[in-house]
N, C-alpha and C positions, 0 to 999 in steps of 0.2 A: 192768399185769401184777401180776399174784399171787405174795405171797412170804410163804407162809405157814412158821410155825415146824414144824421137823423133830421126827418124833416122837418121838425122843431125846431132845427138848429141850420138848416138850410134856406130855407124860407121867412121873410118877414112878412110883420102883421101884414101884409097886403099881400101875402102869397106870392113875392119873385123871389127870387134865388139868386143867394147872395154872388152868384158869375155874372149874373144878368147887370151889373153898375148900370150898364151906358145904355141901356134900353128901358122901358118901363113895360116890359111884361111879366104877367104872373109863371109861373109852372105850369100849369094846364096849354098857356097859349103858346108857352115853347114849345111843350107835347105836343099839340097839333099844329103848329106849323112845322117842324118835326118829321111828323107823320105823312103831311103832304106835302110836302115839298119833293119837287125834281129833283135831279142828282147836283145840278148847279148848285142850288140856295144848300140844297141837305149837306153839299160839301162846305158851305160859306158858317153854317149853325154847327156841324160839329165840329170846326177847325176853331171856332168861336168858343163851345164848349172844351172843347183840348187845351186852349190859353188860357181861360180863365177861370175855369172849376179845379179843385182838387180830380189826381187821377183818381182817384177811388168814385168819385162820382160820374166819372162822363161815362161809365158802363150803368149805371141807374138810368141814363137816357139812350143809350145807342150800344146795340151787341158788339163783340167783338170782331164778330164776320161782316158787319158794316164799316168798320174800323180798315181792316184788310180789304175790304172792297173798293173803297175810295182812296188808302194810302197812299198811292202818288200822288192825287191830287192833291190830299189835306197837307205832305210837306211841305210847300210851301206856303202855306197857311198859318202853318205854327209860331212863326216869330222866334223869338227867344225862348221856345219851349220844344223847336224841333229837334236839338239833340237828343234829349230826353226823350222824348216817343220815338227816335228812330231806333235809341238803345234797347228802350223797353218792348216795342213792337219787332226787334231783330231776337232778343230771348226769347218771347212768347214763338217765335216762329220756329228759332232751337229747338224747343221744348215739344216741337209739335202739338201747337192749340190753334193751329191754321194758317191762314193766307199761303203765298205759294211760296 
């Protein structure tokens, strides 16, 4: 179960989100760029959301079956946080909740 941060508590008065540091975007402008972005940039923004969000929150922005769809790309994206998602995305995968 999922117990992602409240967006009260994710967001400052100006609406970004406390992963976003090193950028000056709100929440909405991550969701669409997000949204539109190609597989390139959408691999460069969730591998960005993977390092620097809480994992309970980067499923608030991106499904699990995008997660698994881009996987190989986004490991090496991970930095210092790719242990950790390989662990967690090799259970989920256990457990049968997707990917191959």
């Amino acid at each position: 179960m999922l117990n992602p941060t409240p967006p009260d508590r994710r967001l400052d008065a100006l609406g970004r989100p406390y992963f976003l540091w090193d950028v000056d975007w709100t929440d909405e402008r991550f969701r669409r760029e997000l949204a539109g972005a190609d597989d390139a940039l959408r691999v460069e923004l969730v591998a960005k959301l993977m390092r620097q969000a809480k994992p309970d929150d980067v499923f608030d922005y991106v499904a699990l079956s995008e997660v698994f769809r881009l996987w190989e790309q986004l490991r090496s994206r991970l930095g210092r946080r790719e242990p950790f998602w390989t662990w967690l995305i090799g259970r989920w995968r256990d457990a049968g909740h997707g990917g191959r």
